[in-house]
C-alpha positions in Angstrom: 9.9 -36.1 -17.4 8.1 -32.7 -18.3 6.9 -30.3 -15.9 4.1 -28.1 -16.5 2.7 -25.3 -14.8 -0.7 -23.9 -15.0 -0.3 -20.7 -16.8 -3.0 -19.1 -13.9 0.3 -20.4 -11.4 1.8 -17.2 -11.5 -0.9 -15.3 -9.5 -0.7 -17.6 -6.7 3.0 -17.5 -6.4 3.0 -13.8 -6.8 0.6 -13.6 -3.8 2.6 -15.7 -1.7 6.2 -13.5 -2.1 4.0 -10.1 -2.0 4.7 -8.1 1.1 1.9 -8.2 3.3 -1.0 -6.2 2.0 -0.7 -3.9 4.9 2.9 -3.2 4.4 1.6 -2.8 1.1 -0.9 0.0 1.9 1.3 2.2 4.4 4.1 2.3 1.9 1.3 3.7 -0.5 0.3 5.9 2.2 3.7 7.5 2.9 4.4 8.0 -0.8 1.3 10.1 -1.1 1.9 11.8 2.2 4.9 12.9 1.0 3.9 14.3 -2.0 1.3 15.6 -0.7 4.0 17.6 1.5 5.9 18.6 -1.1 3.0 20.1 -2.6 2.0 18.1 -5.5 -1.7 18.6 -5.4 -3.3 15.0 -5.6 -7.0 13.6 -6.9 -9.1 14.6 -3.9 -10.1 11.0 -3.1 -6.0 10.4 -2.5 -5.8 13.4 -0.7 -8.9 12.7 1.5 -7.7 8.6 1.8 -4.1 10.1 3.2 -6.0 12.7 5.6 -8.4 9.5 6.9 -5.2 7.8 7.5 -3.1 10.1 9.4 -6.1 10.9 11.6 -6.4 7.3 12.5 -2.5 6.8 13.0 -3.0 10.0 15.2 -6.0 8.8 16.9 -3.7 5.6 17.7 0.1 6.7 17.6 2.4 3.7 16.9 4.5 2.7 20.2 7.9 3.9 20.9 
C-alpha cells in the first residue's frame, strides 16, 4: 500500500504547527522594537507599525 500526499498538504500542516499568528506578530514587534532601540533606523511604515503598537500595549498594559 502507497501513500500519497497532496503536494498543496504542506501548507495546511504548516498552518496547524505555526505559533499562533498573534504570538507571531508580538515577536515581530519586539524584534523591531528593539532595533529600533538600538538605533537601527527602520522603513518608516515599521517604525510607525511599532509606535501604533506600543501606544496600544500602553493604552492597555498587560496584567501583572
Amino acid at each position: 500500500m502507497k501513500i500519497h500526499h497532496n503536494p498543496n498538504d504542506y501548507a495546511e500542516r504548516r498552518r496547524k504547527e505555526y505559533p499562533d499568528i498573534g504570538d507571531q506578530l508580538d515577536a515581530v514587534f519586539k524584534l523591531a522594537q528593539h532595533l529600533q532601540e538600538q538605533g537601527q533606523e527602520l522603513p518608516p511604515d515599521v517604525g510607525k507599525w511599532v509606535d501604533d503598537c506600543k501606544a496600544v500595549k500602553q493604552k492597555y498594559p498587560a496584567a501583572k
